[in-house]
TISE-139141 format. One record per residue (C-alpha): residue in one letter; y, x, z. Coordinates in Angstrom, 3 decimals. Each point is the difference from the previous one (the first is absolute). Layout:
N
('A' (Y X Z))
...
***
This chain:
281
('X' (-187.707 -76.526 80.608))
('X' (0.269 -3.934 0.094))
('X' (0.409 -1.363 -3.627))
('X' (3.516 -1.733 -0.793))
('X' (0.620 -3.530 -0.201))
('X' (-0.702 -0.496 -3.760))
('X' (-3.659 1.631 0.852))
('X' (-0.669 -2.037 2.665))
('X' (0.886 -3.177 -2.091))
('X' (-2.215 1.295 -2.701))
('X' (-2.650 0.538 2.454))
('X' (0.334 -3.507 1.558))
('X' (0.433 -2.336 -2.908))
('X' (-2.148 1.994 -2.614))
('X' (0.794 1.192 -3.599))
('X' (3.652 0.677 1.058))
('X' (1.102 -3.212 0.900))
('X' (2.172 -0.633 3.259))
('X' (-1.235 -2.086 2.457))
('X' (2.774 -2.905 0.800))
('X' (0.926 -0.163 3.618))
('X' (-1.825 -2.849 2.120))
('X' (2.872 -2.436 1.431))
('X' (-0.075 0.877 4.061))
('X' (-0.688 -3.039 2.041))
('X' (-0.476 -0.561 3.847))
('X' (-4.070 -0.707 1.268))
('X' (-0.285 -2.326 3.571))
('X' (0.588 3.149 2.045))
('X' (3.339 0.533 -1.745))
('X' (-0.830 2.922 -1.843))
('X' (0.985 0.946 -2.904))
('X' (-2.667 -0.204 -2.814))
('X' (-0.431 0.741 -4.129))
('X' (-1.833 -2.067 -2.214))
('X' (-0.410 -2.849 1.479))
('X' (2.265 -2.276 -2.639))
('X' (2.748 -2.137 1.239))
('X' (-0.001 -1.110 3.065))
('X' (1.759 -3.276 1.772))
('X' (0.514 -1.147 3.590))
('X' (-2.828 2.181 2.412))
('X' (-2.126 2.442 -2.901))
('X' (-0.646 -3.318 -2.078))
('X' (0.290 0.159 -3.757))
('X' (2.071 -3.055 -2.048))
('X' (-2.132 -1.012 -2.656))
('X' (1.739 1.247 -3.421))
('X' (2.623 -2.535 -1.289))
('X' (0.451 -2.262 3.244))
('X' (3.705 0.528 1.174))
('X' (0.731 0.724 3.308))
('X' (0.912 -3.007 1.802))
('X' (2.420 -0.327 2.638))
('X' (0.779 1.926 3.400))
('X' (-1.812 -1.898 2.987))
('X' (2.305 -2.811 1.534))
('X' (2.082 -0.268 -3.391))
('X' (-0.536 -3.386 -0.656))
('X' (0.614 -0.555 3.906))
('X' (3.379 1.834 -0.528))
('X' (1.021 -2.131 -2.403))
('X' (-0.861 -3.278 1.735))
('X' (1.823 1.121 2.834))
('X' (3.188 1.079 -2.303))
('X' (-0.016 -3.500 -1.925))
('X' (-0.487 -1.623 3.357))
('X' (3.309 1.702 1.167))
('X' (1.788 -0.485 -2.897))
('X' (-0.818 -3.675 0.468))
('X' (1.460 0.261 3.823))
('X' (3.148 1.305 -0.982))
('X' (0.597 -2.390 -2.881))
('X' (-0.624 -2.779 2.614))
('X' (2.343 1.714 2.696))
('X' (2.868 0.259 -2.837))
('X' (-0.672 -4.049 0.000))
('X' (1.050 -0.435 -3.683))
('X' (-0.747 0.989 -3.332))
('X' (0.849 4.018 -0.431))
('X' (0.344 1.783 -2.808))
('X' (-2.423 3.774 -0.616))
('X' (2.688 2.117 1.053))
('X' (0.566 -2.031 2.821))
('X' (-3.594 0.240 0.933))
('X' (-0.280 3.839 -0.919))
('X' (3.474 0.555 3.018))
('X' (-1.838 -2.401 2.634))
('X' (-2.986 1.927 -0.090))
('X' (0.680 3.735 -0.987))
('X' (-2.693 -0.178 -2.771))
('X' (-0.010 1.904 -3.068))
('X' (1.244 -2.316 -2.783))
('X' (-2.840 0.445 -2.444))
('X' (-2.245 -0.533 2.783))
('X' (0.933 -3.508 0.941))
('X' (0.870 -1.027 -2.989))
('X' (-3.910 0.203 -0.497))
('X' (-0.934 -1.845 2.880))
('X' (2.116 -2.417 -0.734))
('X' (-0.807 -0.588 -3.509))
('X' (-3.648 -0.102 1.747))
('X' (1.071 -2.782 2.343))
('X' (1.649 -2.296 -2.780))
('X' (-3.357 0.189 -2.178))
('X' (-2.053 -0.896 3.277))
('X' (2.385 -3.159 0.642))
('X' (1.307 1.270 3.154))
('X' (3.643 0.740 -1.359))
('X' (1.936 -1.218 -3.452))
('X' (2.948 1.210 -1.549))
('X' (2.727 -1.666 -0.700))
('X' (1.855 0.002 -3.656))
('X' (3.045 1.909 2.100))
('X' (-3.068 2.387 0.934))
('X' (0.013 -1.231 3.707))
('X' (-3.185 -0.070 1.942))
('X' (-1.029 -2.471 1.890))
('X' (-3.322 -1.847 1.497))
('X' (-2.825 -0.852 -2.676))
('X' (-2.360 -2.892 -0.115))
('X' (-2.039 1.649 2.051))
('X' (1.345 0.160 2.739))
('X' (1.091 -3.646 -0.074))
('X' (-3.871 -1.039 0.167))
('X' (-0.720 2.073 2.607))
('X' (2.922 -1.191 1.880))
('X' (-1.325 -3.864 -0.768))
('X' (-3.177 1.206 1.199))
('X' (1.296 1.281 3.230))
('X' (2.303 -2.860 0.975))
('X' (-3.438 -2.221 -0.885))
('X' (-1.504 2.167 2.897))
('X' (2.480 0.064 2.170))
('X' (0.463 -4.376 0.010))
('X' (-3.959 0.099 0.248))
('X' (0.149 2.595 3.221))
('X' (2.846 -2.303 1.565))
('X' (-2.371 -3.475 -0.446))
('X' (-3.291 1.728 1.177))
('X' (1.466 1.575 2.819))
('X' (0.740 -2.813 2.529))
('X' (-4.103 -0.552 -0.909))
('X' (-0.650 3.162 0.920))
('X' (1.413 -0.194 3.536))
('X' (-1.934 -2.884 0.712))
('X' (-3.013 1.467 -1.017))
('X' (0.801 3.266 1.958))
('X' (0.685 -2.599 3.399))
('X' (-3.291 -1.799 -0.848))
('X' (-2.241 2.601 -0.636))
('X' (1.817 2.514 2.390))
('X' (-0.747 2.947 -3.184))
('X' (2.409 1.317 -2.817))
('X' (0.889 -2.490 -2.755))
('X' (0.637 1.239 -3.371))
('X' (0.713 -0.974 -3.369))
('X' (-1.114 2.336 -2.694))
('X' (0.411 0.007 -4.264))
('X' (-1.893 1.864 -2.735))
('X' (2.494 3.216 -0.996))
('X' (-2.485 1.274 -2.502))
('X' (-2.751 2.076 1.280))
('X' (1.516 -0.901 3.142))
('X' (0.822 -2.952 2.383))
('X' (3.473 0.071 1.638))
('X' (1.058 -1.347 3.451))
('X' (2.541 -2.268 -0.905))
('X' (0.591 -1.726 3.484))
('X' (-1.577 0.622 3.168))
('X' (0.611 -1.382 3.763))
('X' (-2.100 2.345 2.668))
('X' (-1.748 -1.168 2.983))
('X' (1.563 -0.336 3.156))
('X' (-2.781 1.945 1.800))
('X' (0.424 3.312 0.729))
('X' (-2.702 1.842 -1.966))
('X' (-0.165 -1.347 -3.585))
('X' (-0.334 0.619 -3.318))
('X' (3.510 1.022 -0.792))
('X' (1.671 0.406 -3.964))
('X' (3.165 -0.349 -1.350))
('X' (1.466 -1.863 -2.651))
('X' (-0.323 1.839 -3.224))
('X' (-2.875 1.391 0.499))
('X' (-2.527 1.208 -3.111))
('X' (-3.586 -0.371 0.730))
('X' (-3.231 0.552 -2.097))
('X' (-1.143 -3.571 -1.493))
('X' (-3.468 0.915 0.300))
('X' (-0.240 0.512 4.419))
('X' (0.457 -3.015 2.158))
('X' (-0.174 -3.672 -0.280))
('X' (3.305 -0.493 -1.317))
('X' (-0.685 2.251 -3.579))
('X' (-3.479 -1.400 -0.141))
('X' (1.704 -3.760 -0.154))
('X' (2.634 1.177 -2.357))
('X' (-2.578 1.132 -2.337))
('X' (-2.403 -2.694 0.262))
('X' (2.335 -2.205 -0.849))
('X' (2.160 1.907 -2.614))
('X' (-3.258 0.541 -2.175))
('X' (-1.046 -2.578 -1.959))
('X' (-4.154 0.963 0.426))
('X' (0.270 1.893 2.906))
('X' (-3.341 2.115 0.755))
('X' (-2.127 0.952 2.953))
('X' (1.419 -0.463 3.401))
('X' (3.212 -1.231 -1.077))
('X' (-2.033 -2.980 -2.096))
('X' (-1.033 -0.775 3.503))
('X' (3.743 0.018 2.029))
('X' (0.685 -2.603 -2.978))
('X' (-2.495 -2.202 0.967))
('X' (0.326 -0.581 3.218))
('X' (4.030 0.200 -0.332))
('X' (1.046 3.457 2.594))
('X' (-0.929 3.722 0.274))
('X' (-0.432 1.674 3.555))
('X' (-0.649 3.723 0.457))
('X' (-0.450 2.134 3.030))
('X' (0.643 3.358 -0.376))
('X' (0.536 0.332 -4.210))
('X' (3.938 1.164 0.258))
('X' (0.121 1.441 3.650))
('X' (-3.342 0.263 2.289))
('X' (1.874 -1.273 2.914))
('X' (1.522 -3.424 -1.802))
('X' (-2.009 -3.299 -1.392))
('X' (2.040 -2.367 -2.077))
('X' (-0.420 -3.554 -1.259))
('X' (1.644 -1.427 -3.014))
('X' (0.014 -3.169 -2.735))
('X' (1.947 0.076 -3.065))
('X' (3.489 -1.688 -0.353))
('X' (0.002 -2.362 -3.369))
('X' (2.118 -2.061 -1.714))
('X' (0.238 -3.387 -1.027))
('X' (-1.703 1.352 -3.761))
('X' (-1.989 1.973 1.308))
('X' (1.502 3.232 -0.492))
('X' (-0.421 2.809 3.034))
('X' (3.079 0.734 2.498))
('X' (-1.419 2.383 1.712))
('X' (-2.283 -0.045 3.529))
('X' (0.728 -0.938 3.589))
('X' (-1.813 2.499 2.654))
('X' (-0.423 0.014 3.688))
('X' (-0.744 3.990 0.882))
('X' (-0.941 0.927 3.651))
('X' (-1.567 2.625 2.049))
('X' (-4.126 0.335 -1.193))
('X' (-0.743 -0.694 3.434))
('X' (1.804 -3.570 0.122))
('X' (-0.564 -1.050 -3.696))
('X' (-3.359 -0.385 0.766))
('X' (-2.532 -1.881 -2.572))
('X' (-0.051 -3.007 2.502))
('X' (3.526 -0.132 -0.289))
('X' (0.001 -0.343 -3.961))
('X' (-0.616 -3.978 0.149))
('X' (2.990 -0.490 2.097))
('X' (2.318 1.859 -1.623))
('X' (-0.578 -1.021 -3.894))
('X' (0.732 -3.603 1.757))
('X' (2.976 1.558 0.914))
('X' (0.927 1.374 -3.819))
('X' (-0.800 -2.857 -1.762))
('X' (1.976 -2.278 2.214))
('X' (2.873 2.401 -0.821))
('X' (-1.121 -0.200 -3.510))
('X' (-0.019 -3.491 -0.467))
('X' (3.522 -0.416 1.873))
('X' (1.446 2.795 -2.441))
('X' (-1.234 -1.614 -2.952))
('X' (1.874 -3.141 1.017))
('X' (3.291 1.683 0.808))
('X' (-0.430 2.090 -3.214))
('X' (-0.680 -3.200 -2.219))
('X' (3.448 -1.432 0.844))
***
């Protein structure tokens, strides 16, 4: 006869004590298992007293929702008050009261004594920073197309955007097959001539290769950000000194050929040194 459950405990744990159930948890095969401890994510233990942190593409979720919240205050084109905000939206009150709250201590909103939100600091800079862009892109481009008649190749104009150069203004080539990007564009600062001149001259020692593209004033690649395009570029300065950004001419690999490299820095610094005139008015 099988022995009842207070037997069986006695048997398991010894002198008569009960042995605690084993909290289930799933293996990698999705089976069910016992004493295996606590388990997070795919059969992987938390270590005891770290808290869980947050789902996957939380933080994402929230930078989109504060990102919204900052459209519709812009569409409502005045200050608006949280309720306001809360009916545009259809978000829970407590909700975006915290993003907002959020967005006030990071300078992108303030709050008014009559407890109306409205653009913060922030978002003033960044606006300075982008009209400062936007009258650079309008001087450089009229260089740009000259270069791009000249040289018969893509003309660009790129500036450091962190731990990445963006293509502020750009005038393609009027042949056929080019090297074609658009405006706006994010590229990595460390492939093609244009990064390697924006961080030889950002740096104030710069090292290795990029000690050498300071010396001799330009940076040409062939291949580094697509294996089909070669670039050439020299940095844009102003009158102190200070770096503007980098002028490029980007063609085909098979017509921005090394013999070709002479030619066309002649062709960037010339644009250079009229840019640096018109800019020093």
């Amino acid at each position: 006869m099988a022995p009842d459950a207070p037997e069986r405990a006695r048997r398991a744990g010894g002198a008569g004590r009960p042995v605690a159930a084993m909290p289930a948890r799933a293996d990698r095969r999705g089976e069910t298992r016992r004493g295996a401890g606590p388990a997070t994510g795919a059969g992987l233990a938390r270590p005891r007293g770290r808290p869980a942190g947050p789902p996957a593409g939380a933080s994402m979720t929230s930078i989109a929702a504060a990102c919204a919240l900052l459209d519709t205050l812009a569409a409502l084109r005045e200050p608006a008050r949280l309720t306001e905000l809360v009916q545009a939206t259809g978000r829970p009150k407590s909700s975006t009261l915290r993003l907002l709250t959020s967005l006030v201590h990071g300078g992108l909103l303030t709050r008014g004594p009559d407890g109306r939100f409205s653009p913060g600091p922030l978002v003033t800079r960044l606006a300075t920073l982008r009209d400062s862009w936007d009258a650079l892109a309008r001087r450089v481009r009229p260089e740009l197309a000259r270069l791009a008649r000249r040289t018969r190749e893509s003309a660009g104009f790129s500036v450091r955007d962190g731990d990445a150069r963006l293509l502020l203004a750009r005038v393609h080539s009027p042949e056929s097959v080019r090297d074609h990007l658009e405006e706006g564009a994010r590229l990595p600062l460390t492939r093609g001539a244009a990064g390697e001149a924006l961080l030889a001259f950002d740096a104030d020692r710069p090292r290795g290769h990029l000690r050498e593209v300071r010396a001799r004033g330009w940076a040409a690649s062939f291949g580094a950000r697509d294996p089909n395009v070669a670039a050439v570029a020299v940095p844009l300065l102003d009158r102190g000194g200070r770096l503007l950004g980098a002028l490029s001419v980007s063609g085909p690999i098979t017509r921005v050929t090394a013999d070709r490299v002479p030619a066309i820095v002649a062709a960037l610094e010339a644009s250079r040194e009229r840019l640096a005139r018109d800019l020093a008015r």
